[in-house]
ROLO-278842 format. One record per residue (C-alpha): x negated, z, y negated; residue number from 1. Coordinates in nm, 2 decimals. Layout:
<recs>
X|Z|Y|NUM
...
</recs>
This chain:
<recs>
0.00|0.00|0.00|1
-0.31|0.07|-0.26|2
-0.42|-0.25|-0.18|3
-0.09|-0.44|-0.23|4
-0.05|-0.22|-0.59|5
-0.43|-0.28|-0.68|6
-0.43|-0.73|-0.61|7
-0.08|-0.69|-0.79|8
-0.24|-0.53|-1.09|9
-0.52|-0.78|-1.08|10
-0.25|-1.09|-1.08|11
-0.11|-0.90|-1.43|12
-0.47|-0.91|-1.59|13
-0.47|-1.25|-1.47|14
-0.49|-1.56|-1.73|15
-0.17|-1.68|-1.55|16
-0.02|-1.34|-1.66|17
0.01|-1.56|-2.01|18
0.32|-1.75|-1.89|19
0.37|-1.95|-2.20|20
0.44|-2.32|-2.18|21
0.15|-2.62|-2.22|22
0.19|-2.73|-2.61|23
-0.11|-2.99|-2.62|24
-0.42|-3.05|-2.40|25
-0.74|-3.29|-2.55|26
-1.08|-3.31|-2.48|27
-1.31|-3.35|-2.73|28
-1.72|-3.38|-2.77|29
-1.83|-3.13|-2.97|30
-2.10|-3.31|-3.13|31
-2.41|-3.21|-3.43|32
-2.17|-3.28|-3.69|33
-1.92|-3.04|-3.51|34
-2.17|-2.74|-3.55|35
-2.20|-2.77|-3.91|36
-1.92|-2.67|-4.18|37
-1.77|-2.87|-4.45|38
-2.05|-2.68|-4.67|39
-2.39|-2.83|-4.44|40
-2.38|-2.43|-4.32|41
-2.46|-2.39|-3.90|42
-2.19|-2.26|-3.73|43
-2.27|-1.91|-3.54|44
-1.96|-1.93|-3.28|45
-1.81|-2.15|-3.03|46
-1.42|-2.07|-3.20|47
-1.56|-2.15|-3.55|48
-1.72|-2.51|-3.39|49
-1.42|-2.64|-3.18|50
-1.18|-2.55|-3.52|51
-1.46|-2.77|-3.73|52
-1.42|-3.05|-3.47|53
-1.05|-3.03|-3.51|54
-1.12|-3.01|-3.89|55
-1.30|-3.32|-3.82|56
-1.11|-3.53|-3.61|57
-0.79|-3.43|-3.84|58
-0.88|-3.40|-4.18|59
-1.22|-3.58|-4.20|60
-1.15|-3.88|-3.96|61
-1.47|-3.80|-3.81|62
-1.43|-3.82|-3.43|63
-1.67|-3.90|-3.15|64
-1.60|-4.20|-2.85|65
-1.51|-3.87|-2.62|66
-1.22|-3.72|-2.90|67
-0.86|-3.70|-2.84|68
-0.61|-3.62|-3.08|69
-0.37|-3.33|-3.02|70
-0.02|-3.28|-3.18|71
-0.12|-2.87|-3.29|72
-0.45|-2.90|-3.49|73
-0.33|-3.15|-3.74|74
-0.20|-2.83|-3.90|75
-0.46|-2.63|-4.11|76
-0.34|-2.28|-4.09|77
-0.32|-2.41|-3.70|78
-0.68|-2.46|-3.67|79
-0.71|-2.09|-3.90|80
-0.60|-1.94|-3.58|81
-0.85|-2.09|-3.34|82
-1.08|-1.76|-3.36|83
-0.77|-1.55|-3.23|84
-0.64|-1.77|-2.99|85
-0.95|-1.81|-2.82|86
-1.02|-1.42|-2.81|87
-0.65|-1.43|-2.64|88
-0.72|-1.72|-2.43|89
-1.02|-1.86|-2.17|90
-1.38|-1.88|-2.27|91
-1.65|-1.84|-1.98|92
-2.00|-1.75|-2.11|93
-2.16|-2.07|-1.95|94
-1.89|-2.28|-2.17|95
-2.00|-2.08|-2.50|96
-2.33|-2.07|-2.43|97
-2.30|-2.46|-2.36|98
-2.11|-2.47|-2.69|99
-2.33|-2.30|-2.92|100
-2.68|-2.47|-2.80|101
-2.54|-2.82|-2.69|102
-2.26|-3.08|-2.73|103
-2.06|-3.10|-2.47|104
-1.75|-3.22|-2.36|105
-1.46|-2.96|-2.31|106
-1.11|-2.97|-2.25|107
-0.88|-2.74|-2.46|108
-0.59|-2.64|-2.35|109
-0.34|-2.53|-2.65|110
-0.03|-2.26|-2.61|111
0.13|-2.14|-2.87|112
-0.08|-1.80|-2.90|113
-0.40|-1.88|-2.72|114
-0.62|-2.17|-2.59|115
-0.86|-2.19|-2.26|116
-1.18|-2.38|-2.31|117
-1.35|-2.59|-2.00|118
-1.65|-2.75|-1.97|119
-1.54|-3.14|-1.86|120
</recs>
């Protein structure tokens, strides 16, 4: 029975625990001119780089052979709450770390309170 009640509590902890309906899905390369804001500045965090390639591919119409659009990031305050969303959603340290010292190729999936990042 303490077994049942302990995999149970894991499946609540789970990601899946989330529950909340697919709003967009896009995979993007996040490029050199991803890691750098609108101001020449590096950026220090893998949040603040995939909201600049949104910022990008939306706003700036600069977008990379790999980039596809998305229906939620066209929307500035949207890509505002990419830092919160990602502390709510999926980030593995390999992806980060492959984030912050590369430019890779991820898929982002988008709910409507958090996103989960993957390495393509």
């Amino acid at each position: 029975m303490k077994k049942i009640m302990w995999f149970m509590g894991l499946l609540l902890l789970s990601p899946l625990s989330h529950a909340e309906p697919l709003v967009d899905s896009y995979t993007a390369k996040l490029s050199s001119e991803d890691h750098f804001n609108s101001d020449g500045q590096r950026l220090k965090s893998a949040a603040d780089i995939i909201r600049q390639d949104r910022a990008n591919y939306h706003k700036f119409n600069i977008r990379d052979g790999e980039d596809q659009g998305d229906s939620f990031f066209g929307d500035k305050d949207n890509r505002e709450r990419v830092p919160v969303m990602l502390k709510k959603g999926h980030l593995d340290k390999a992806t980060q770390k492959s984030i912050l010292n590369g430019t890779p190729v991820v898929l982002v999936n988008i709910y409507k309170n958090y996103i989960e990042v993957y390495l393509q």
